[in-house]
C-alpha positions as CSV (number, residue, x, y, z in Angstrom):
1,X,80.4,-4.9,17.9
2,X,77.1,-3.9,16.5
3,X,75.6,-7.3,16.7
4,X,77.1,-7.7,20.6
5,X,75.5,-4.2,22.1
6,X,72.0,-5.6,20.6
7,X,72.3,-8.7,21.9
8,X,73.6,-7.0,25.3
9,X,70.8,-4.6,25.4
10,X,67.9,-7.4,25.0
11,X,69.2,-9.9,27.6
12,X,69.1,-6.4,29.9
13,X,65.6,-6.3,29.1
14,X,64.7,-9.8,29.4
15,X,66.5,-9.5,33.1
16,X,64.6,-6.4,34.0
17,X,61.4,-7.5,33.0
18,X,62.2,-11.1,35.3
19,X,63.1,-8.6,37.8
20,X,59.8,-6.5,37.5
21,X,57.8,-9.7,37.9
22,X,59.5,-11.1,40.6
23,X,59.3,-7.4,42.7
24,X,55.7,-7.5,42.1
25,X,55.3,-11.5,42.8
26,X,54.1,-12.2,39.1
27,X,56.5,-14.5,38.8
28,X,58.4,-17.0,41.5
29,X,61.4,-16.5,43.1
30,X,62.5,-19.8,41.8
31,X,63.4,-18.4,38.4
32,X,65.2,-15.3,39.9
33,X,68.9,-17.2,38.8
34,X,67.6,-15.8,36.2
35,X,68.6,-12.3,35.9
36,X,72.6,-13.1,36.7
37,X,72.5,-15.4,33.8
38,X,70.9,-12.9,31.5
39,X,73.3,-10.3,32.6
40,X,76.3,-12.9,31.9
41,X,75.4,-15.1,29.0
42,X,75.8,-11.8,26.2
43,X,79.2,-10.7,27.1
44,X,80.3,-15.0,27.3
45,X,78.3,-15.3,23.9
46,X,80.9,-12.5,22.5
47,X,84.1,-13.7,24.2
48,X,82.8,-17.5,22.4
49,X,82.0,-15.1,19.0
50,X,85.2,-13.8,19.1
51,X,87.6,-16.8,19.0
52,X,85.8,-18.8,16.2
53,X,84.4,-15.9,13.7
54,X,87.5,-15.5,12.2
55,X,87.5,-19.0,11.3
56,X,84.2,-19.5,10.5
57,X,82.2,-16.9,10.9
58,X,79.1,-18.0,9.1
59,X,78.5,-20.8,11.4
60,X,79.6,-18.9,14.9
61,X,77.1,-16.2,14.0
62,X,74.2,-19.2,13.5
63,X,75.0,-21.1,16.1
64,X,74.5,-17.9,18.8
65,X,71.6,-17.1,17.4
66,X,70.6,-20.9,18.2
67,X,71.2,-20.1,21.4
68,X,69.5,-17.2,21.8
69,X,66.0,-18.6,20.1
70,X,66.3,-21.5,22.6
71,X,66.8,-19.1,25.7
72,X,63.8,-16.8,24.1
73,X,62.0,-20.0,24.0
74,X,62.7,-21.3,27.7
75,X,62.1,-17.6,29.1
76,X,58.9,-17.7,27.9
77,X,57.8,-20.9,29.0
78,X,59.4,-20.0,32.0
79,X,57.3,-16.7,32.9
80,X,54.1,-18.6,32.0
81,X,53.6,-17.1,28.6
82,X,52.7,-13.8,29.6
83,X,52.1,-11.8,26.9
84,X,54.0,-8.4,26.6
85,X,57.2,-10.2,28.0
86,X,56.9,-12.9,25.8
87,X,55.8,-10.5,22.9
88,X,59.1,-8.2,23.8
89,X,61.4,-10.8,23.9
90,X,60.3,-11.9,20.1
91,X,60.5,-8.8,19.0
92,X,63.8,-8.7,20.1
93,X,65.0,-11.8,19.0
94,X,63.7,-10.9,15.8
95,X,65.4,-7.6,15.5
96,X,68.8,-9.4,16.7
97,X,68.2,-12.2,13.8
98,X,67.7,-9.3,11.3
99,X,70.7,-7.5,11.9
100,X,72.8,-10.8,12.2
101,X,71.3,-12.2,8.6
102,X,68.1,-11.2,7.2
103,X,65.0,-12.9,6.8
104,X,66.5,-16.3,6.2
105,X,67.8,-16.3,9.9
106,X,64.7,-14.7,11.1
107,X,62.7,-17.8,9.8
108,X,65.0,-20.1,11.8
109,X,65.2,-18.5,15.0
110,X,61.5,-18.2,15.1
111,X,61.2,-22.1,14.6
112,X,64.1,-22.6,17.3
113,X,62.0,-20.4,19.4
114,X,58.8,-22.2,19.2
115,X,60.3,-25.6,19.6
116,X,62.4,-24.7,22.7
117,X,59.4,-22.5,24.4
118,X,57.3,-25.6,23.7
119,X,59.7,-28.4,25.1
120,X,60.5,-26.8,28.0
121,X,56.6,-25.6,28.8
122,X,56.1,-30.0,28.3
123,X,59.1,-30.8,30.8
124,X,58.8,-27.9,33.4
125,X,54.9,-28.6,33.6
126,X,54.5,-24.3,33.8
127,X,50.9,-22.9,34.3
128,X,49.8,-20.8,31.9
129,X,49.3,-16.8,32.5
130,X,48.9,-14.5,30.0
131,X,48.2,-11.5,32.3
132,X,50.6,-9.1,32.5
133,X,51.2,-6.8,35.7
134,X,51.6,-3.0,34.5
135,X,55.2,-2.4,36.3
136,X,56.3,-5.7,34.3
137,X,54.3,-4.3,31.2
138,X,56.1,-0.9,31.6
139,X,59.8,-2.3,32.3
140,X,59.3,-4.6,29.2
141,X,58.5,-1.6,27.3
142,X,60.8,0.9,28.6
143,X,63.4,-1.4,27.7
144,X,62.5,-2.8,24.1
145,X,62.1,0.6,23.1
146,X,65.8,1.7,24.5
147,X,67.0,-1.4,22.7
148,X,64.7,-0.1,19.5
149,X,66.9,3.2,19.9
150,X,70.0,2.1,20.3
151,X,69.7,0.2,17.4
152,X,68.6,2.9,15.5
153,X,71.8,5.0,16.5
154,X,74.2,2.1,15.7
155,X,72.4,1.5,12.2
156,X,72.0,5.5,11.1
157,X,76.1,5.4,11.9
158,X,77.0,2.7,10.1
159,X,74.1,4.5,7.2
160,X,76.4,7.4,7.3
161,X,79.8,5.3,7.2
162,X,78.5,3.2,4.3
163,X,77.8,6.7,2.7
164,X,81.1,8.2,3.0
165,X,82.3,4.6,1.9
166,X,80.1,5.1,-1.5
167,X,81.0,8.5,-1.9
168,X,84.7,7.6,-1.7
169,X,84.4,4.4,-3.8
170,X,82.4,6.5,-6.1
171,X,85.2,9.2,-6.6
172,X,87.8,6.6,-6.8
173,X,85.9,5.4,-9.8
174,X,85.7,8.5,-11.4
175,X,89.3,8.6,-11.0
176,X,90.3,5.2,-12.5
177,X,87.7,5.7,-15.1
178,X,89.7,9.3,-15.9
179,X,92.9,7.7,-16.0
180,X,91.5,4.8,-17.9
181,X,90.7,7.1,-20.4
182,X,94.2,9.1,-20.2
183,X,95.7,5.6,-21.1
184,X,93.4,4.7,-23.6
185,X,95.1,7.4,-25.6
186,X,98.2,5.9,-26.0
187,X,96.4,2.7,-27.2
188,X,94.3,1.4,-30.0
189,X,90.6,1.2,-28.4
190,X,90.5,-2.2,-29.8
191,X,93.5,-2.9,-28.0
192,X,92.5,-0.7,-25.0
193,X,89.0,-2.3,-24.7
194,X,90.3,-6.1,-25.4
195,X,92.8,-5.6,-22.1
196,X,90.0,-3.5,-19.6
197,X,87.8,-6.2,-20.4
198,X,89.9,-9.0,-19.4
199,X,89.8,-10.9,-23.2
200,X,93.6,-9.7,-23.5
201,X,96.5,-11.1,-21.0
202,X,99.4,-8.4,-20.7
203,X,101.8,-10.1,-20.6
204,X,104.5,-11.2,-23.3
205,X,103.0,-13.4,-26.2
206,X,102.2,-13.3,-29.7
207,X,100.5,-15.2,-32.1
208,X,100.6,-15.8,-35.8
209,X,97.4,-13.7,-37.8
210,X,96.6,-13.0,-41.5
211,X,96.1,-9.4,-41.1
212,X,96.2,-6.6,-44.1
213,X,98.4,-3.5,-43.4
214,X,98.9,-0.1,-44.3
215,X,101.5,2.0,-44.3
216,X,101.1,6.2,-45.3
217,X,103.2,9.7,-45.1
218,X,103.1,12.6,-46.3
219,X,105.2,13.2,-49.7
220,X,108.3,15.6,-49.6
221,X,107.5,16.4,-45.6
222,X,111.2,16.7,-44.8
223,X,110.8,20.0,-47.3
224,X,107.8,21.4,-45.9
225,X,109.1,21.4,-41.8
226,X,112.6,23.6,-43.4
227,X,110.0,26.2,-44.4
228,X,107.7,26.1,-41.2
229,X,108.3,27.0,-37.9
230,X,107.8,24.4,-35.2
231,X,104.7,25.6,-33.9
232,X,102.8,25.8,-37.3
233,X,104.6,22.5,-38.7
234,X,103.3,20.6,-35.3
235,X,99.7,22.0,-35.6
236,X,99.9,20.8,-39.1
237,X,100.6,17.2,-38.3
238,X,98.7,17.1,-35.3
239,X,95.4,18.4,-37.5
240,X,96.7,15.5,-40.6
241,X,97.0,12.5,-37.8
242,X,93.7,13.5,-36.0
243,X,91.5,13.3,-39.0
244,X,93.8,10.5,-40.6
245,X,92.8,8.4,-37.0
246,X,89.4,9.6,-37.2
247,X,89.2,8.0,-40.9
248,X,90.9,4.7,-39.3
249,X,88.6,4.2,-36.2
250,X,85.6,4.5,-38.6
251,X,86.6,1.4,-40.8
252,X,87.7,-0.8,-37.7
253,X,91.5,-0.6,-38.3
254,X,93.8,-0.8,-35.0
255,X,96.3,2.0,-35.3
256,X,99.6,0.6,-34.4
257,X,102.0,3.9,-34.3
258,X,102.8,7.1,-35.4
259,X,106.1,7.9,-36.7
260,X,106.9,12.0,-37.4
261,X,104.0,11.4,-40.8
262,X,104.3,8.4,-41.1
263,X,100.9,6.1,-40.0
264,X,100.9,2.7,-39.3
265,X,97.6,0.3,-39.1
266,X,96.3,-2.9,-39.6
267,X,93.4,-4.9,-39.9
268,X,92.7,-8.0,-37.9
269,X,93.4,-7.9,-34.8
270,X,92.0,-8.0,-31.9
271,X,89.3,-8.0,-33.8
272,X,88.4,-9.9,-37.6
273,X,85.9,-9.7,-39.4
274,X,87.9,-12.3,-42.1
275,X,90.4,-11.5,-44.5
276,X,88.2,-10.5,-47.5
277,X,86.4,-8.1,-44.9
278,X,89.6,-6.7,-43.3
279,X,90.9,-6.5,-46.8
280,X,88.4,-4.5,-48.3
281,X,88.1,-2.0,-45.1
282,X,91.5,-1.4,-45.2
283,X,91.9,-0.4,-48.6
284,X,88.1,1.5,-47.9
285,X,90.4,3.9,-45.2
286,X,93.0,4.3,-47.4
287,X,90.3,5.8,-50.4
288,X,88.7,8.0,-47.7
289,X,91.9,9.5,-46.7
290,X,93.3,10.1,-50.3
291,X,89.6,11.9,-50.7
292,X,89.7,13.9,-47.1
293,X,93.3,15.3,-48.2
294,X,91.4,17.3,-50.8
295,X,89.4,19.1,-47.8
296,X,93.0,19.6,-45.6
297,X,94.5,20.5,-48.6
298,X,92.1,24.1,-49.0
299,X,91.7,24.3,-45.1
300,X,96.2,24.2,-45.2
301,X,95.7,27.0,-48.1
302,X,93.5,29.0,-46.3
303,X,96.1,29.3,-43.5
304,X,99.1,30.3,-45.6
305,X,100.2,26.7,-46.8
306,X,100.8,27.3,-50.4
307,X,102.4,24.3,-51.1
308,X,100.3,21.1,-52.2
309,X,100.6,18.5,-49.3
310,X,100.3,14.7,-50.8
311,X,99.8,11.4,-49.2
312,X,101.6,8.2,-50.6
313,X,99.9,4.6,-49.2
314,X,100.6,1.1,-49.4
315,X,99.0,-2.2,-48.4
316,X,100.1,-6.2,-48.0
317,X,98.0,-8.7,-46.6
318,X,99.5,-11.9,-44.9
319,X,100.4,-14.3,-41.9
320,X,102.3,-11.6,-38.9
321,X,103.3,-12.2,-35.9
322,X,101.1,-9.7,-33.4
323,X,101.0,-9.7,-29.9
324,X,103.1,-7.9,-27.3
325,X,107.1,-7.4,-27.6
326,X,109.4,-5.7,-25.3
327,X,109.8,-6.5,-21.4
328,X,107.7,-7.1,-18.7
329,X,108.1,-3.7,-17.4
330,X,107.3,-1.8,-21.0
331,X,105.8,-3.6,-23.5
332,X,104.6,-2.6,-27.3
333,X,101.5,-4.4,-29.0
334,X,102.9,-4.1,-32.8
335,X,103.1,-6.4,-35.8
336,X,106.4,-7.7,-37.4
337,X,106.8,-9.8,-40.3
338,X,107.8,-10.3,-43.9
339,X,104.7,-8.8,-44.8
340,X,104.8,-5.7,-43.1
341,X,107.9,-4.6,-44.4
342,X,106.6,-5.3,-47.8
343,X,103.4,-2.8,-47.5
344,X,106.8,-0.4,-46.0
345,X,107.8,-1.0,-49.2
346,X,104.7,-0.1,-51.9
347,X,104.1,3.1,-49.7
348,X,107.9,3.8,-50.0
349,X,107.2,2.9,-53.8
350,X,104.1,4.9,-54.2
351,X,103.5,8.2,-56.0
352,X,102.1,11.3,-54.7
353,X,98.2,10.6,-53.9
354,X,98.7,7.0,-54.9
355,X,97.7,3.8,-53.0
356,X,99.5,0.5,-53.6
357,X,98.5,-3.2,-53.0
358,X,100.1,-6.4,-53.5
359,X,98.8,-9.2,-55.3
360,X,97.8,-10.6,-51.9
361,X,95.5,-7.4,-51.1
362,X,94.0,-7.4,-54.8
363,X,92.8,-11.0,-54.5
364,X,90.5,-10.2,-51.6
365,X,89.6,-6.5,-53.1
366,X,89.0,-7.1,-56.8
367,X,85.3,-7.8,-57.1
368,X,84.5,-4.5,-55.4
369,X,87.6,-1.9,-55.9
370,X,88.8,-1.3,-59.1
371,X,92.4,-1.7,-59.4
372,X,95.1,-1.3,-62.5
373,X,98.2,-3.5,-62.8
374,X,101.4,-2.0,-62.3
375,X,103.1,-4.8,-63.0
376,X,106.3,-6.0,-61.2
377,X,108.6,-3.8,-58.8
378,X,112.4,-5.2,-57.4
379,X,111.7,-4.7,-53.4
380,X,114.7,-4.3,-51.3
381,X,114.5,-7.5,-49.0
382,X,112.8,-9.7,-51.6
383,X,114.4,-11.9,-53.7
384,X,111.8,-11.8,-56.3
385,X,110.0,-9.1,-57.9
386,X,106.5,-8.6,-56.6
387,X,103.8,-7.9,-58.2
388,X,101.5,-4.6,-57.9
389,X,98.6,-3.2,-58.3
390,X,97.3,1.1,-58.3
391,X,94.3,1.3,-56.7
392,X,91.6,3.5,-58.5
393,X,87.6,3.6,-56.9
394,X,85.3,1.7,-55.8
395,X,83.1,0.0,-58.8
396,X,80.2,1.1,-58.2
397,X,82.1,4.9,-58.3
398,X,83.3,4.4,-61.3
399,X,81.9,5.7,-64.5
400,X,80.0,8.3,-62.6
401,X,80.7,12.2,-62.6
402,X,83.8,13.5,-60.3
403,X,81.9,15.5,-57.0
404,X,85.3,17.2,-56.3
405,X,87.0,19.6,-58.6
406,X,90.2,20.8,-57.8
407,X,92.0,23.4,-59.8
408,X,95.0,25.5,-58.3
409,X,97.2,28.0,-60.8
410,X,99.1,31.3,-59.8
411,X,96.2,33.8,-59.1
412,X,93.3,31.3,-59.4
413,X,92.5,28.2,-56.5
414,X,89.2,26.5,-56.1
415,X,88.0,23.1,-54.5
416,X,84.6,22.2,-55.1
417,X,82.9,19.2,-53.6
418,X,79.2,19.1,-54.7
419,X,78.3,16.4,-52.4
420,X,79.0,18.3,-49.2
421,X,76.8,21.6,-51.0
422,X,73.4,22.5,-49.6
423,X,70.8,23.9,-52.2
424,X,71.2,28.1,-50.2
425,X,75.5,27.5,-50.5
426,X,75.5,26.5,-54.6
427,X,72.8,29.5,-55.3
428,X,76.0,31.6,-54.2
429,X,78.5,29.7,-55.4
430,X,76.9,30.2,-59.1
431,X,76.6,33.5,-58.3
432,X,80.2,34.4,-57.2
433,X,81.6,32.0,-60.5
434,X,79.1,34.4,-62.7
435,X,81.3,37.1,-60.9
436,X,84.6,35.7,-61.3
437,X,83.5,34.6,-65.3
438,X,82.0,38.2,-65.8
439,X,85.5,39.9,-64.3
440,X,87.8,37.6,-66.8
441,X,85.6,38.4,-69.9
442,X,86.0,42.1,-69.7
443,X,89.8,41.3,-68.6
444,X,89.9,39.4,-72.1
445,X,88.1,42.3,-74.2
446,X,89.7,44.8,-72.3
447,X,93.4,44.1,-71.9
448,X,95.8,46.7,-70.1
């Protein structure tokens, strides 16, 4: 509609300022058919607009303004080139041609223009007369600035629509993004990212992957929630799994569920940085979480949790089928396999604090992570024993002092980690042990 009141508005002009000159004999009374053709040809030019833009809309767009540079062109030959009509009626083409399409269809109405106002000045032998009368001057003014304002209003409305369009697109995107980010929750951000960025189909498929996985829970946990209460036992594990995932992200593995204590991940997929690599990350996470459970272990204390809570670990690496399982209305990206239940198995078969690899995971790990042979273990499943391996520190860890010292008797607890000390916190910590070493001696010399 916008581009049919403009056009409507500058054919009014170009018909009053034909009728100005004929009232005031600038021009002839030959041309006066004219003025009902201007006042017809915009509202035809729309009802022809209207039946072919849906079907191509490009082209019907073009082809009016084709028409309208040639009529431009012929009206000016036609009035004997005056100027401030002739200069009105480009400026008004011009303005139609920008709002239609820009400065490309500016550029070709402008040569339309030319060409017609020059072929029809050739075959209608016109004289030349570039004065203008004032009342002609006047109407041709009066009306290109009407059409100027017009515009104006039409464009500072559709300004104001395409705001409240922005503003709403703009708050539907911070909604998706918010729920994007609610979703991504109940994901793995490798999985997460690998779908919202379109590498990842969702729908049902799998593939086959040599990935390394790890199994972990929390030794005699079935014990400890008899002696909590809900509240406190749920705080627990939610405090355990939030810096156990933190510990996961940080080494690239994709955590694949949590089951009451239980953590499952693997390394791999979506993304691999090679088995040796995957390999050696994986078993990285599980040293970093049997260190961090030293830290839990005193912040549990210091909230009433007497009881020592241990973590038990166990790793496989080999060929799983990944991928999405369930139905097309609820699926599951997991990992199934031989070889996941056999890393089940060595954290099933681990001891408290103790991480346990296959033969498979020590391959890949041995020339950086110290390991010691535990032989062969019967696995429920397998036909044949499998071989194991404990995992002990990284190499270049080993053979160097112990930063953490952990001591726990009834009446005495301390955890000291030295790497985690600034210079101000061990002048008090020597000063308190002087304390605590001064108050046993004169228990010793002094008994009740």
């Amino acid at each position: 509609m916008r581009e049919y009141y403009s056009r409507t508005l500058a054919y009014v002009a170009m018909a009053a300022t034909v009728t100005a000159g004929v009232i005031c004999h600038c021009f002839t009374y030959e041309i006066i058919w004219l003025i009902p053709y201007l006042l017809i040809y915009p509202h035809l030019a729309h009802q022809i607009g209207r039946r072919f833009r849906h079907q191509y809309p490009e082209e019907t767009r073009l082809w009016l303004l084709f028409v309208d540079a040639m009529h431009t062109g012929s009206i000016m030959a036609l009035l004997g080139f005056s100027i401030v009509p002739s200069m009105i009626s480009v400026l008004l083409l011009a303005s139609i041609s920008l709002v239609s399409g820009g400065l490309r269809y500016l550029s070709l109405t402008m040569l339309v223009t030319l060409s017609s106002a020059a072929l029809c000045a050739a075959l209608s032998e016109v004289q030349i007369d570039l004065n203008t009368p004032p009342l002609v001057a006047m109407v041709s003014l009066s009306f290109s600035a009407l059409h100027i304002c017009v515009t104006a209003y039409f464009v500072h409305r559709q300004s104001l629509k395409l705001m409240e369009v922005t503003q709403g697109m703009t708050e539907e995107k911070h909604k998706a993004a918010q729920l994007a980010q609610n979703l991504a929750k109940y994901l793995s951000p490798q999985v997460w990212e690998s779908i919202f960025t379109g590498q990842r189909s969702v729908r049902l498929e799998t593939q086959r992957k040599k990935l390394t996985v790890f199994f972990s829970d929390i030794k005699d946990f079935t014990e400890l929630s008899d002696e909590l209460e809900a509240e406190a036992l749920t705080d627990l594990l939610n405090s355990y799994l939030n810096e156990m995932s933190k510990i996961c992200l940080k080494y690239g593995g994709t955590i694949d569920k949590f089951v009451g204590d239980s953590l499952m991940v693997f390394f791999g997929d979506p993304t691999s940085n090679g088995s040796k690599i995957d390999a050696i990350n994986a078993v990285s996470m599980a040293i970093a979480m049997r260190n961090h459970m030293r830290v839990m272990r005193q912040q549990w204390r210091k909230q009433g949790i007497t009881k020592p809570l241990q973590i038990r670990m166990g790793l496989n690496t080999g060929y799983c089928t990944v991928g999405n399982f369930g139905a097309d209305t609820r699926m599951d990206y997991t990992i199934i396999g031989r070889e996941v239940n056999l890393a089940s198995r060595l954290e099933s078969a681990a001891d408290t604090d103790e991480i346990l690899i296959s033969h498979e995971t020590y391959s890949l790990i041995k020339d950086q992570i110290v390991c010691h042979d535990k032989g062969n273990i019967w696995v429920k499943g397998f036909t044949r024993p499998v071989k194991i391996y404990q995992v002990a520190d990284f190499r270049h860890c080993m053979g160097k002092p112990s930063s953490y010292i952990e001591h726990e008797i009834p009446g005495f607890s301390m955890s000291l980690d030295t790497n985690h000390l600034n210079s101000y916190d061990k002048e008090r910590i020597i000063s308190a042990l002087r304390e605590a070493a001064h108050e046993l001696e004169k228990d010793t010399v002094n008994p009740d």
